[in-house]
Residue frames as a rotation matrix with the C-alpha (Angstrom) as fourth column:
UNK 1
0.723 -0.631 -0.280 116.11
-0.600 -0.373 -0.708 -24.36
0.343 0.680 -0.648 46.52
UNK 2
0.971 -0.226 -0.082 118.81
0.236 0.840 0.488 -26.78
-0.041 -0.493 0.869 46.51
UNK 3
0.686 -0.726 0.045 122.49
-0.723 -0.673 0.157 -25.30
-0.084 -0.140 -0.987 47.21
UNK 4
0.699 -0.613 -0.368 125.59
0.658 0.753 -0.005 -27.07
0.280 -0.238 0.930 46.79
UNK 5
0.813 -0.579 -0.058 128.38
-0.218 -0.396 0.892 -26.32
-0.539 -0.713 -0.448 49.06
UNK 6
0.773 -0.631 -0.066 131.91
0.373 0.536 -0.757 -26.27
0.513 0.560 0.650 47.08
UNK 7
0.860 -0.495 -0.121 135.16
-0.077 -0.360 0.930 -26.09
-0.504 -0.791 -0.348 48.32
UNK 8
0.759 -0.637 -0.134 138.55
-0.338 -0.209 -0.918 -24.91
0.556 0.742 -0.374 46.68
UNK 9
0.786 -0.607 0.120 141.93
-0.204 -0.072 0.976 -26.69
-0.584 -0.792 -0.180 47.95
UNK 10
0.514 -0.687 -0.514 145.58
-0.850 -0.327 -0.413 -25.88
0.116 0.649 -0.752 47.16
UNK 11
0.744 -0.357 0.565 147.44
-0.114 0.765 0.634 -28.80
-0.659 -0.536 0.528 46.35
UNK 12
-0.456 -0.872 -0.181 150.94
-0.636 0.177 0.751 -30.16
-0.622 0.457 -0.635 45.03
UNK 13
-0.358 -0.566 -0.743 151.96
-0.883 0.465 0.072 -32.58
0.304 0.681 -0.666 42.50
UNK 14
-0.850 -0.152 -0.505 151.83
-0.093 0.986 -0.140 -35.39
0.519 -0.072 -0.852 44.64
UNK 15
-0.975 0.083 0.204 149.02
-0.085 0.713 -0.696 -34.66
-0.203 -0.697 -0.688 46.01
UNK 16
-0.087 0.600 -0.795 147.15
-0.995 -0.012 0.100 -34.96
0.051 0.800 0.598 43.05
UNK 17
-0.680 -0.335 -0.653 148.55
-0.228 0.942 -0.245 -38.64
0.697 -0.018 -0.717 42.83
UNK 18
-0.974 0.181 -0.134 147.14
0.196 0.386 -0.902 -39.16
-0.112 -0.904 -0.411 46.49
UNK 19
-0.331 0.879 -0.342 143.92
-0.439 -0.465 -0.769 -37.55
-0.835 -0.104 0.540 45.76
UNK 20
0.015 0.549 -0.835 143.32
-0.908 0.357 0.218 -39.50
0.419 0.755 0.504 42.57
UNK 21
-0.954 -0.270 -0.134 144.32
-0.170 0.850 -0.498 -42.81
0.248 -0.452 -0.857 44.75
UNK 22
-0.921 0.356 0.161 141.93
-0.192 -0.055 -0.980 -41.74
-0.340 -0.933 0.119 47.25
UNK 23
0.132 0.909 -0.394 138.22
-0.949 0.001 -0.316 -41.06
-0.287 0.416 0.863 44.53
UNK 24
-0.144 0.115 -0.983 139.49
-0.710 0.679 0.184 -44.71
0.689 0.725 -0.016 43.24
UNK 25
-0.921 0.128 -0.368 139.37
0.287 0.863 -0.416 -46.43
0.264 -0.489 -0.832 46.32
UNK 26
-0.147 0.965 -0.218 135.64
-0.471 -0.263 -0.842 -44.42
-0.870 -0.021 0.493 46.87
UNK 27
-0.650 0.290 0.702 134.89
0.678 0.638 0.365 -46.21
-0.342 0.714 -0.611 43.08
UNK 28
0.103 0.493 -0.864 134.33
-0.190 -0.843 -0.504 -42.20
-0.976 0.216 0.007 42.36
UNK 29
-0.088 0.184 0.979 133.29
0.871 0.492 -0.014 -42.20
-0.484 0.851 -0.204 38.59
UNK 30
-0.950 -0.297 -0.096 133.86
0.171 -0.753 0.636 -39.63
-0.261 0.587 0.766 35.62
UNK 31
-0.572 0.810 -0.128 130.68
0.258 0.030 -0.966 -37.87
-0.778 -0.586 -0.226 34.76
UNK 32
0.801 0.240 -0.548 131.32
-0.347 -0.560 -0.752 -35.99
-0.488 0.793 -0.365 31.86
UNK 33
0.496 -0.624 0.604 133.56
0.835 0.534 -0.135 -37.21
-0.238 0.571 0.786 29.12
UNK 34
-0.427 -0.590 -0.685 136.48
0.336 -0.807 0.486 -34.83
-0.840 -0.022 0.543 28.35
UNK 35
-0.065 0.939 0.337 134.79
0.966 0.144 -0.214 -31.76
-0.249 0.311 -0.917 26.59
UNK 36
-0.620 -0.617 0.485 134.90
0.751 -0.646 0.138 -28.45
0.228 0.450 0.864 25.10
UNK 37
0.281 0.952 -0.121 132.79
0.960 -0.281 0.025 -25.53
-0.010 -0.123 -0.992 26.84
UNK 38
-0.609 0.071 0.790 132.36
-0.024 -0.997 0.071 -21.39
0.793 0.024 0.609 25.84
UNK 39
0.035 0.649 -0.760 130.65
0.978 -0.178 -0.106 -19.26
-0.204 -0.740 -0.641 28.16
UNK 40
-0.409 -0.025 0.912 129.94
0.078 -0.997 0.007 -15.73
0.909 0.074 0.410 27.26
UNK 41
-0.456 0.441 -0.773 129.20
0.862 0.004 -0.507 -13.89
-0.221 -0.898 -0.382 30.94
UNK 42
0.399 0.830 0.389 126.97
0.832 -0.506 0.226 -10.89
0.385 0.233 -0.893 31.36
UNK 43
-0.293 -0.371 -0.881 127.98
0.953 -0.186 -0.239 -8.00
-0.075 -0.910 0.408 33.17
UNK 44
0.725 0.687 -0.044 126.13
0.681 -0.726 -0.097 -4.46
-0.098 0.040 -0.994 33.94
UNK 45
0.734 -0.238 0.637 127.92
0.435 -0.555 -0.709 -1.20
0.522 0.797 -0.304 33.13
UNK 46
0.766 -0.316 0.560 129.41
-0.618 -0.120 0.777 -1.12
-0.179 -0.941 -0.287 37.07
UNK 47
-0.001 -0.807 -0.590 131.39
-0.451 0.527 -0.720 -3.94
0.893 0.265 -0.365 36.23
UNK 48
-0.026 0.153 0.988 129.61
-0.992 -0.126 -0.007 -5.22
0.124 -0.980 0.155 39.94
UNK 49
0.842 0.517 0.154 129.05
-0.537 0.831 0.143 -8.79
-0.054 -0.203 0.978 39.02
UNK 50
0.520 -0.847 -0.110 132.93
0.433 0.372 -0.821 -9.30
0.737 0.379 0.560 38.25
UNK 51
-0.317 -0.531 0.786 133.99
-0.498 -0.612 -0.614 -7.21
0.807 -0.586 -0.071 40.82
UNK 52
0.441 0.662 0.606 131.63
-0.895 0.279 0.347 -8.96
0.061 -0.695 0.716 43.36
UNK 53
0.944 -0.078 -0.320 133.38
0.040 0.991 -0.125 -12.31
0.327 0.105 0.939 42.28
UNK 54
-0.063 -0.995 0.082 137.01
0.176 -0.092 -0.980 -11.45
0.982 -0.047 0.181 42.43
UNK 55
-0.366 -0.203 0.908 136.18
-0.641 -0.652 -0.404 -9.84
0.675 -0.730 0.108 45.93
UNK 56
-0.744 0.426 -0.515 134.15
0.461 0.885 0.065 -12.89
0.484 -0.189 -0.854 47.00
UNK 57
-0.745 0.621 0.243 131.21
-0.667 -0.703 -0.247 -10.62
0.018 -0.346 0.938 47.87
UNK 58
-0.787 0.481 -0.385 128.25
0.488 0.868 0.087 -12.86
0.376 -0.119 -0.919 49.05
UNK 59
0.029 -0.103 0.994 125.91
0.423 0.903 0.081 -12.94
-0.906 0.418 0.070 48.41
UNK 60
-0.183 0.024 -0.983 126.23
-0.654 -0.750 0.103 -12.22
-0.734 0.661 0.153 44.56
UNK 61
0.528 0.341 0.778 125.57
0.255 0.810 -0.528 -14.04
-0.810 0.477 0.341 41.01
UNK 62
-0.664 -0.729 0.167 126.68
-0.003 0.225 0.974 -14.73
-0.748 0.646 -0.152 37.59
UNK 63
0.392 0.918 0.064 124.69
-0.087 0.107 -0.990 -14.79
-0.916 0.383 0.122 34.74
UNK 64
-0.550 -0.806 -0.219 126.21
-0.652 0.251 0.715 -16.26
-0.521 0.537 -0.664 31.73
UNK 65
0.805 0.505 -0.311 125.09
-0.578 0.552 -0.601 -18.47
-0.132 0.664 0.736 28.16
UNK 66
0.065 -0.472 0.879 126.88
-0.399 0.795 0.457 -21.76
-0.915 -0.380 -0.137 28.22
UNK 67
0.650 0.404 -0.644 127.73
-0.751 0.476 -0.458 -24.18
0.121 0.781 0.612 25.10
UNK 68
0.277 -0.802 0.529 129.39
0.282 0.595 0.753 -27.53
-0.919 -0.060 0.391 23.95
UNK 69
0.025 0.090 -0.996 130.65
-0.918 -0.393 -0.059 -26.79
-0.397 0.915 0.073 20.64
UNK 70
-0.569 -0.064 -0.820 131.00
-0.733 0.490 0.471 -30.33
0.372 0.869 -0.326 19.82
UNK 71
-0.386 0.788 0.479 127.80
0.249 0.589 -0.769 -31.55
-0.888 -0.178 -0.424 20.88
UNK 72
-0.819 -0.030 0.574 125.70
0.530 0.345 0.775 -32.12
-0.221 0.938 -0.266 18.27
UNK 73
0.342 0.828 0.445 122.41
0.855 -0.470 0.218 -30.28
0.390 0.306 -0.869 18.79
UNK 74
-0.515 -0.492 0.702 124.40
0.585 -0.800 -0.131 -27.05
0.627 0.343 0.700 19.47
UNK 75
0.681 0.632 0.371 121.99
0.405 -0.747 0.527 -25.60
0.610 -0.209 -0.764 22.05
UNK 76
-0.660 -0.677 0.325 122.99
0.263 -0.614 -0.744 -22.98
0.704 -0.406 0.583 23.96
UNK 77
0.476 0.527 -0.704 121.90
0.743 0.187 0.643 -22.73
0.471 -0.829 -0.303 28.04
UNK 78
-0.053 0.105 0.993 121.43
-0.379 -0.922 0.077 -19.48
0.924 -0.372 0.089 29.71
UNK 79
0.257 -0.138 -0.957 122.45
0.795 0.592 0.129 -19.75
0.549 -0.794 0.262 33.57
UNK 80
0.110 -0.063 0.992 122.41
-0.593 -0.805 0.015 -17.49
0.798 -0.590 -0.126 36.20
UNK 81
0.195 -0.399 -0.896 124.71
0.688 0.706 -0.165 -18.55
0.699 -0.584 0.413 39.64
UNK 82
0.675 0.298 0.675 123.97
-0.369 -0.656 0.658 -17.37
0.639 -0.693 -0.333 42.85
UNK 83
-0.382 -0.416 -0.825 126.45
0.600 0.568 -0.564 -17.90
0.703 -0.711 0.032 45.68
UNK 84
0.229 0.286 0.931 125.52
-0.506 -0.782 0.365 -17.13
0.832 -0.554 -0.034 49.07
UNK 85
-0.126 -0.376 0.918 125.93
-0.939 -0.253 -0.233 -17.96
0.320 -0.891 -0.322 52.81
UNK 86
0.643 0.758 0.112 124.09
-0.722 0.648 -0.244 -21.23
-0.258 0.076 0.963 52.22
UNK 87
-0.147 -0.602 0.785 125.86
0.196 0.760 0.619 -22.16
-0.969 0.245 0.006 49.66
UNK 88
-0.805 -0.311 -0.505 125.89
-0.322 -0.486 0.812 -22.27
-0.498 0.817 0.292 45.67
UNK 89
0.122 0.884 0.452 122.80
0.176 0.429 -0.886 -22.54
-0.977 0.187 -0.103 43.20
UNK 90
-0.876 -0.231 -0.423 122.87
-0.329 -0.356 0.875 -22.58
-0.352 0.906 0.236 39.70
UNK 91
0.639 0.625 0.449 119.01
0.338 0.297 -0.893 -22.70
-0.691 0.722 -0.021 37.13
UNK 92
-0.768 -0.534 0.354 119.25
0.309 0.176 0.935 -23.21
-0.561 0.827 0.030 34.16
């Protein structure tokens, strides 16, 4: 299983500026083109998988049906995200 590790950081104004400097001098590259996405999540009658998140409860998951609406073949991708001590995983 391959985990990715993400990390959340608070930043100003300017250092947005500094932080977009910084991915251009790395010759970091857009992956996705700018894009519309729905997500409908699941959630059991506990309300445990939303509660688990807000609380950062680990480990715990998501389970949730993804779209683009303006892609063209319209499909729609069922995903279930696990976070744990590792780190994050996400099948599709």
């Amino acid at each position: 299983m391959s985990f990715r590790i993400e990390e959340k950081l608070l930043i100003n104004n300017i250092q947005i500026l500094e932080f977009k400097d910084y991915l251009f001098s790395k010759k970091a590259t857009v992956l996705y083109p700018k894009r519309i996405i729905k997500s409908l999540y699941f959630e059991n009658s506990n309300g445990d998988m939303y509660r688990d998140s807000v609380e950062g409860t680990r480990p715990r998951k998501k389970i949730r049906v993804r779209n683009y609406p303006n892609n063209k073949n319209n499909s729609l991708y069922f995903e279930t995200k696990i976070s744990s001590i590792e780190g994050r995983f996400k099948k599709s």
